[in-house]
SESE-380283 format. One record per residue (C-alpha): x, y, z; residue number from 1. Coordinates in steps of 0.1 Angstrom, whole numbers, plus 5000, padded with zeros to 4 digits. Layout:
<atom <X,Y,Z>,NUM>
...
***
This chain:
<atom <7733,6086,7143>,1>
<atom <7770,6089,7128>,2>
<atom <7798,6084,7146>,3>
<atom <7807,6116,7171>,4>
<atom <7841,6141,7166>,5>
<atom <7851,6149,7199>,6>
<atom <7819,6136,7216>,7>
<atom <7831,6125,7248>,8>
<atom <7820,6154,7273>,9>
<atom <7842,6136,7305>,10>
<atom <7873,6139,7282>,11>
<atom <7898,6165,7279>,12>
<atom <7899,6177,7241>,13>
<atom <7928,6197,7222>,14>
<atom <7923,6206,7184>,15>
<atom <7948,6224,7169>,16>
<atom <7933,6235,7140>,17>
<atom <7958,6251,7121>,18>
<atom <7972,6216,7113>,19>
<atom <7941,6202,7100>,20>
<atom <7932,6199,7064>,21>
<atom <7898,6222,7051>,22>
<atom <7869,6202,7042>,23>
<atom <7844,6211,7016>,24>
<atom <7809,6219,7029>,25>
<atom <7776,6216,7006>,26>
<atom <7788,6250,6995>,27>
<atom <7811,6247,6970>,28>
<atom <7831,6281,6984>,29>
<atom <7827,6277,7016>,30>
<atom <7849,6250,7040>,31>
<atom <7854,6241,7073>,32>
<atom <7875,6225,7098>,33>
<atom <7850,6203,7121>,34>
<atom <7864,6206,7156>,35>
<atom <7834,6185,7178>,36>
<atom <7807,6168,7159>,37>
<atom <7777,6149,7175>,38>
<atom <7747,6136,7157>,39>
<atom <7740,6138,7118>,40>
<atom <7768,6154,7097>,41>
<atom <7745,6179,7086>,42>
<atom <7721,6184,7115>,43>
<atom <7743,6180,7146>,44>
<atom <7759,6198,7170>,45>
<atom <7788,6214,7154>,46>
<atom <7819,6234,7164>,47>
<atom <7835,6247,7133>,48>
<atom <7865,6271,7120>,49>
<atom <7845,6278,7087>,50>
<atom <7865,6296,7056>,51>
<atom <7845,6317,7032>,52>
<atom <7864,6320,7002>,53>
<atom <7858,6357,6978>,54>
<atom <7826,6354,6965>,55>
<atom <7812,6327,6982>,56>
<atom <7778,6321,6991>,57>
<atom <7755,6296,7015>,58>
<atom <7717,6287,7009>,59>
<atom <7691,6303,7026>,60>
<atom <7684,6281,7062>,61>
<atom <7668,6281,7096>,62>
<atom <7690,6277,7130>,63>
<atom <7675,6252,7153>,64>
<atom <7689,6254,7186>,65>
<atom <7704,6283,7176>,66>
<atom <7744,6294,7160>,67>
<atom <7772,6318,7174>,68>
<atom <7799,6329,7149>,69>
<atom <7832,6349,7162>,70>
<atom <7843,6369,7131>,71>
<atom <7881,6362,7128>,72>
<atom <7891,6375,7097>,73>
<atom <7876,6394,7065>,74>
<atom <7839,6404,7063>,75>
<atom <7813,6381,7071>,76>
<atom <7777,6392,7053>,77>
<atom <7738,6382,7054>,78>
<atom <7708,6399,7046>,79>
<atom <7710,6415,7079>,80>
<atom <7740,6436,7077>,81>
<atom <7781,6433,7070>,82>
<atom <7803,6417,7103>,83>
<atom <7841,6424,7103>,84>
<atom <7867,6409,7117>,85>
<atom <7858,6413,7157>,86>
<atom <7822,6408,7153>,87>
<atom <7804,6385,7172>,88>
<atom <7767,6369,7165>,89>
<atom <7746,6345,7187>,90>
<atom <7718,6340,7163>,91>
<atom <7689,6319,7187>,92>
<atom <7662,6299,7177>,93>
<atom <7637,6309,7148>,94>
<atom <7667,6330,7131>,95>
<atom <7671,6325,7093>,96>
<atom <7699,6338,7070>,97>
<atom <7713,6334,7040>,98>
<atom <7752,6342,7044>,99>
<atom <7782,6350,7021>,100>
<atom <7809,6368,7017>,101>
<atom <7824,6393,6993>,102>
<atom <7864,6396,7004>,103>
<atom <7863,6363,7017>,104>
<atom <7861,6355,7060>,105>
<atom <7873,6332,7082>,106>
<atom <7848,6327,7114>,107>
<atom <7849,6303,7151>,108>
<atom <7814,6290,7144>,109>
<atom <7793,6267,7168>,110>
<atom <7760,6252,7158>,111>
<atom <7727,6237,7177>,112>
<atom <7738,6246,7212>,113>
<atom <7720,6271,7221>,114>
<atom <7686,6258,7227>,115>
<atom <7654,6277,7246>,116>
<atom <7629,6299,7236>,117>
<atom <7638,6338,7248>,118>
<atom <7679,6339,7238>,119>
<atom <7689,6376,7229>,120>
<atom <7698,6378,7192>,121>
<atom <7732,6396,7198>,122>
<atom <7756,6416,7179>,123>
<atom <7787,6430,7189>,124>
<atom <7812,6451,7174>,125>
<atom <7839,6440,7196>,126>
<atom <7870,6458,7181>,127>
<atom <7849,6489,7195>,128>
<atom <7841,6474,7231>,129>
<atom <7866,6482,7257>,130>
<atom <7888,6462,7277>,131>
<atom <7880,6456,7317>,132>
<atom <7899,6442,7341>,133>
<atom <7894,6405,7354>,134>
<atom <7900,6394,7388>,135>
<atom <7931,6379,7378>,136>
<atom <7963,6398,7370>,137>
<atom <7971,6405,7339>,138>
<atom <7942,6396,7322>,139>
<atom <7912,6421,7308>,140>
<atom <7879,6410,7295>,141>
<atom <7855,6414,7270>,142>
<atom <7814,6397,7282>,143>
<atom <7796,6389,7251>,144>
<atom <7767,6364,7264>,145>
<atom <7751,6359,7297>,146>
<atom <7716,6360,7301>,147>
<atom <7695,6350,7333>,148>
<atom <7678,6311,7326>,149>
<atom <7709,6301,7307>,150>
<atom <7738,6288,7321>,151>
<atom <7764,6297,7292>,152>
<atom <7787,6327,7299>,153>
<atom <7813,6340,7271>,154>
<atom <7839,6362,7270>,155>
<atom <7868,6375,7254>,156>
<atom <7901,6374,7275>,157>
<atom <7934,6393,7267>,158>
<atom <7964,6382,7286>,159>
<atom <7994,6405,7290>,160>
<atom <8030,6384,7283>,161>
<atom <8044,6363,7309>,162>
<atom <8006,6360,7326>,163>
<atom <8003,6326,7345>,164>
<atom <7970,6314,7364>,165>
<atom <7957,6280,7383>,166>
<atom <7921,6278,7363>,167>
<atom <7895,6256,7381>,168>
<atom <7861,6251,7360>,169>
<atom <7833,6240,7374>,170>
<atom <7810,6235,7349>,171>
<atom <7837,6227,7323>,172>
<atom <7846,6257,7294>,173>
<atom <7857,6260,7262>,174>
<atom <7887,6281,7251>,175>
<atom <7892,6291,7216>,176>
<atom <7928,6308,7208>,177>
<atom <7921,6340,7188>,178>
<atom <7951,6354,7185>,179>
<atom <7991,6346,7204>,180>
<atom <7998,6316,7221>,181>
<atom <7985,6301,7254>,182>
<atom <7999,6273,7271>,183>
<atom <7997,6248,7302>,184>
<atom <8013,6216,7317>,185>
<atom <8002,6196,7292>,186>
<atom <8010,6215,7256>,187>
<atom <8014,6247,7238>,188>
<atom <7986,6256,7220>,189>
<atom <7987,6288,7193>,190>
<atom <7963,6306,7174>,191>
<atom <7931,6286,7163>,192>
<atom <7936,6256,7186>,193>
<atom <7906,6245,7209>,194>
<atom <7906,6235,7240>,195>
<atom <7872,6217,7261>,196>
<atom <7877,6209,7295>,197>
<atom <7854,6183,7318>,198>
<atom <7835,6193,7350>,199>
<atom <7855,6204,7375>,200>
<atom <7884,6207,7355>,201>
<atom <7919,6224,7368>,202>
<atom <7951,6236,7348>,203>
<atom <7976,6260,7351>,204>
<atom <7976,6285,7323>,205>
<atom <8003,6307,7311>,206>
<atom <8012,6328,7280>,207>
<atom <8046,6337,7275>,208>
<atom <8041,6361,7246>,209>
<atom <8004,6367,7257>,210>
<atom <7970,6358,7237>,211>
<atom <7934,6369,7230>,212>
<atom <7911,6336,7242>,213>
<atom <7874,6331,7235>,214>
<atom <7861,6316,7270>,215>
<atom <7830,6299,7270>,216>
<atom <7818,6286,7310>,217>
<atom <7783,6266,7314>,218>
<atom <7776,6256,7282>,219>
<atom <7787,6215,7283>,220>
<atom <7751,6216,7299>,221>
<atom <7737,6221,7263>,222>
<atom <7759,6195,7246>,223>
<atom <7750,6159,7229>,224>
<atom <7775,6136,7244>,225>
<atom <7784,6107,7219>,226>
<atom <7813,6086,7213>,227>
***
C-alpha cells in the first residue's frame, strides 16, 4: 500500500485547497486536487476537488464502495443525465458511468466510502430544495443522505453573517466550504478548504461574512486509517 494523504483518523486535518496545485488524473482533461488518500493511488479511498476541463471526458468504470460528487461549478454529465452546479450524487455500489463534461465543471468528489449493499442512488437538484431551519441560530439546512443501517448523515448548512456556534462531534465530521468563509480558534478557512475532525471533536465556529458548508457526521466509521 502507498503511503496515506491525510490518513491519520485521530488527527485534526485542514486543506485549503485553493492553494494547492491541480494534478493530472489518467484523463488527460480532467485534474484533481487530492485532499485524503489511503490505499492505492488509483484504488483507494479518495477525497477530491476534481476539475473537468471543456470537452473532457473519463473512461467508462465501476464504483466499488461507492462515490458522492457535490456539483460546484459548470455541468457535470454521464450517460444518466446532465448535473449543474448544485447537484448532488451518491452513486452506491454496482453503479457504473462513464462521465464528461461539455462547458467544463468543477465537483467536491469522495471515493470508496460508502460501502454496503442497499445505499439509495440519490440525486438532488439542490439549488431547487428549500432552506429549513437548524436548531442553531442563524443557520438553515439542506439533508441530502441519511438512510437507516448507515451511520453517515450529510447536509448542506447556510450560515447567516456574524453566526458563531460551540460544535461538539461525536463521531467526528467533515466540513467542506462551498461558498464564503468559515472560521474558528484555530484558522480562517474560505471557499474550497476542508476540514476532518476526530471523535469527539469540539470547536467554536463563526463566520463573519457567512458561508454555505457541506457537513458530513458518521462517516469516519467507513474510512481506511493509514499514515
Amino acid at each position: 500500500m502507498s503511503a496515506s494523504i491525510n490518513g491519520d483518523l485521530s488527527q485534526r486535518v485542514v486543506v485549503r485547497s485553493h492553494e494547492m496545485p491541480w494534478s493530472p488524473s489518467p484523463s488527460g482533461k480532467v485534474w484533481r486536487k487530492r485532499l485524503h488518500r489511503v490505499g492505492p493511488a488509483e484504488s483507494g479511498q479518495v477525497t477530491s476537488v476534481v476539475r473537468y476541463e471543456p470537452g473532457s471526458t473519463f473512461p467508462a468504470h465501476d464504483h466499488p464502495g461507492g462515490e458522492e460528487i457535490l456539483v460546484l461549478d459548470g455541468v457535470f454529465s454521464d450517460e444518466h443525465g446532465d448535473w449543474p452546479a448544485g447537484t448532488y450524487l451518491l452513486n452506491p455500489e454496482g453503479f457504473r458511468h462513464a462521465p464528461f463534461s461539455q462547458p467544463g465543471s468543477m465537483l467536491f468528489v469522495k471515493l470508496r466510502q460508502f460501502p454496503g449493499a442497499g445505499r439509495q442512488h440519490i440525486v438532488l437538484d439542490t439549488p431547487r430544495a428549500a432552506w429549513r431551519p437548524s436548531d442553531e441560530e442563524g443557520v438553515d439546512v439542506k439533508h441530502l443522505y441519511q438512510q437507516p443501517g448507515f451511520s453517515d448523515r450529510v447536509r448542506l448548512e447556510r450560515w447567516t453573517p456574524g453566526s458563531a456556534h460551540q460544535r461538539t462531534y461525536a463521531d467526528g465530521a467533515e466540513l467542506f466550504v462551498v461558498e464564503g468563509e468559515l472560521a474558528d480558534e484555530l484558522g480562517v478557512y474560505p471557499a474550497l478548504s476542508w476540514l476532518r475532525f476526530p471523535v469527539g471533536s469540539r470547536h467554536r465556529a463563526k463566520t463573519d461574512g457567512g458561508c454555505t458548508l457541506y457537513v458530513k457526521e458518521g462517516g469516519l466509521a467507513y474510512l481506511l486509517g493509514g499514515v
